[in-house]
N, C-alpha and C positions, 0 to 999 in steps of 0.2 A: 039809078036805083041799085040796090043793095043786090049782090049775085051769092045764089043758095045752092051749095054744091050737095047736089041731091043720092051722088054715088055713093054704095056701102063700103066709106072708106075704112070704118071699124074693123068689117071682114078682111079688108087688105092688111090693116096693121095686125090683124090676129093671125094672116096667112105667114106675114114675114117674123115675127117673135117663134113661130114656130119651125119655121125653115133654120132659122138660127138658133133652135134648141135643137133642133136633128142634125146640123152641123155639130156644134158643142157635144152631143152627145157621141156621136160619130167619129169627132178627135178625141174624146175622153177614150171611149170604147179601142180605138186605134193607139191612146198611150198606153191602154190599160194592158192590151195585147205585147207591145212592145216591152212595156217592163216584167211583165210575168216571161216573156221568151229570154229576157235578161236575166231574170232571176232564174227559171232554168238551165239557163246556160251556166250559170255562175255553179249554182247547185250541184250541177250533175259535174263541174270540174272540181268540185269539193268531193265530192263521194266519190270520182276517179281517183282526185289525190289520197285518198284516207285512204282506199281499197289498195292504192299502191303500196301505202306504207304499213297497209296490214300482210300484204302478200311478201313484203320484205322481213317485217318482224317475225311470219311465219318460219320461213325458208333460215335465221336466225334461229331461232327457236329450233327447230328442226337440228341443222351445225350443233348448238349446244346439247340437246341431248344425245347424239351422235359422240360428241366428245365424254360428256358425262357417260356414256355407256365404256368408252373405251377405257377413263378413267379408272373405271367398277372394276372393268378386264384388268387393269393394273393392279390395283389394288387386291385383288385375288391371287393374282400372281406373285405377286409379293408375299401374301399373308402363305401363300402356298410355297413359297420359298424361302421364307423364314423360317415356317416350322420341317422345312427337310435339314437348312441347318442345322436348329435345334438336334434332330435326330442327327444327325453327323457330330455334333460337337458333342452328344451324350456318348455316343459311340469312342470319341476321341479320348473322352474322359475315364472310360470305361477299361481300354484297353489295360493300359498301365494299375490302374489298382486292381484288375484279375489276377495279374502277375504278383503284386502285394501281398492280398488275399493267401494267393495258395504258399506262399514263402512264410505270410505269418503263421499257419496252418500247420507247416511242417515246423516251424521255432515253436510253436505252443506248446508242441505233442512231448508228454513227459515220458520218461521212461519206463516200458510197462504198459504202454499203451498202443495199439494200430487199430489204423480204421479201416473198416471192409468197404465203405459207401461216402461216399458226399454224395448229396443232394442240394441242387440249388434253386429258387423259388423268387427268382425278383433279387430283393436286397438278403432272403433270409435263404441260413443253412442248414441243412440237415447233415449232421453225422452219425454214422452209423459205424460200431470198435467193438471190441473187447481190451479190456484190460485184466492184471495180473489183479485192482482190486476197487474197490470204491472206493479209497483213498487215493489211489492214479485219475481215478473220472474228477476226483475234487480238483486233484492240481492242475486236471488239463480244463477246467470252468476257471479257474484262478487264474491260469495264465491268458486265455481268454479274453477274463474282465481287464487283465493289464494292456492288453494290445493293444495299437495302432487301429487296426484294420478290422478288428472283428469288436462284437460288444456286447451285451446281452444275451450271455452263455444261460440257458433252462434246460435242465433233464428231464428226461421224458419218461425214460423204461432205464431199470440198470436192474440186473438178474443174475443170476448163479449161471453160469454156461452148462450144457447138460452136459458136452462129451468135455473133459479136459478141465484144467483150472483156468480158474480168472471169471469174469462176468462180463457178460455182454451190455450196451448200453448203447442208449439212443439221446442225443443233445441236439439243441437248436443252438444259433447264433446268427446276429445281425451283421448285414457289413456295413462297417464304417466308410461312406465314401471322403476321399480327400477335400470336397468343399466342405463339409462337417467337420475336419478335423482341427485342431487347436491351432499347430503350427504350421496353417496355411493361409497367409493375410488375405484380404478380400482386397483382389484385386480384379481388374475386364478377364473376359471369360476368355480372350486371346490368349492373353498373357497366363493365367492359370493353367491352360492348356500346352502351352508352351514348357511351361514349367515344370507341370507335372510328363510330361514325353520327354525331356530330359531326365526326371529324377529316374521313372522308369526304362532308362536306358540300360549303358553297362554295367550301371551298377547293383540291378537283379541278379540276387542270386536263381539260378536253374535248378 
């Protein structure tokens, strides 16, 4: 006759699909652990690597404005030495047509005429004479307008002198510097410089 297995073998196959879901889950759970520890690791050697190369591009960063600061240093020191040349080389330019000036000064003065005063103001002059008449103040404006070195003769006061004859008078006049002047070509300011400490050599008269 026929054999009827009476044991709750359902309960047993339900005990074992679950044993091997708590396995299954167990290794899920255990890869799951294992690739997130992976992925942190990986992670955190990413953002080591970046942080390296941002503390490199710092420290970078840092050198170039360090350079850029010294650069600035230069660049001021330069601009702070160019304009001392500038001042040296006005100076240099300067010397020799003072010498001009007062030599043209003394060829302009016409006969009949001295002067008690110069006065000087930058580029412009003040003179201060007497003459034997207002016809001598005209020719020494006339000789003036003709000059090299001087230019822009104006009177100012011309009077009766009270003790004595003649009349006293007071005239401006510009100085012409030599880079202004007609027959000086435009050449580097060496060279000009150069040229002009020669002409104002021996060949001033005193």
């Amino acid at each position: 006759m026929p054999r009827i297995n009476l044991l709750p073998w359902r309960e047993g196959q339900r005990k074992e699909r679950k044993l091997a879901f708590l396995v299954a889950l167990g290794v899920a759970a255990l890869a799951a652990c294992v690739a997130s520890f992976a992925a942190y690791l990986l992670y955190g050697s990413m953002i080591d690597a970046q942080q390296h190369r941002n503390d490199k591009l710092r420290a970078e960063i840092r050198t170039l404005n360090k350079q850029i600061e010294e650069i600035n240093d230069l660049e001021t020191a330069k601009q702070r030495f160019i304009a001392r040349m500038d001042i040296i080389e006005k100076l240099q330019r300067s010397r020799p047509e003072i010498v001009h000036v007062f030599d043209d000064i003394v060829r302009t003065l016409p006969e009949g005429v001295y002067l008690t005063a110069v006065h000087q103001n930058g580029n412009s002059l003040k003179f201060e004479g007497i003459a034997q008449s207002s016809t001598r103040v005209s020719s020494f404006m006339r000789n003036i307008d003709g000059s090299q070195w001087l230019r822009n003769p104006a009177l100012e006061v011309v009077q009766t002198a009270k003790a004595g004859p003649g009349s006293s008078f007071t005239l401006t006049a510009d100085e012409a510097s030599a880079t202004s002047s007609d027959n000086t070509p435009a050449v580097s300011n060496k060279a000009r410089q150069l040229r002009k400490a020669s002409v104002g050599g021996p060949g001033v008269r005193q």
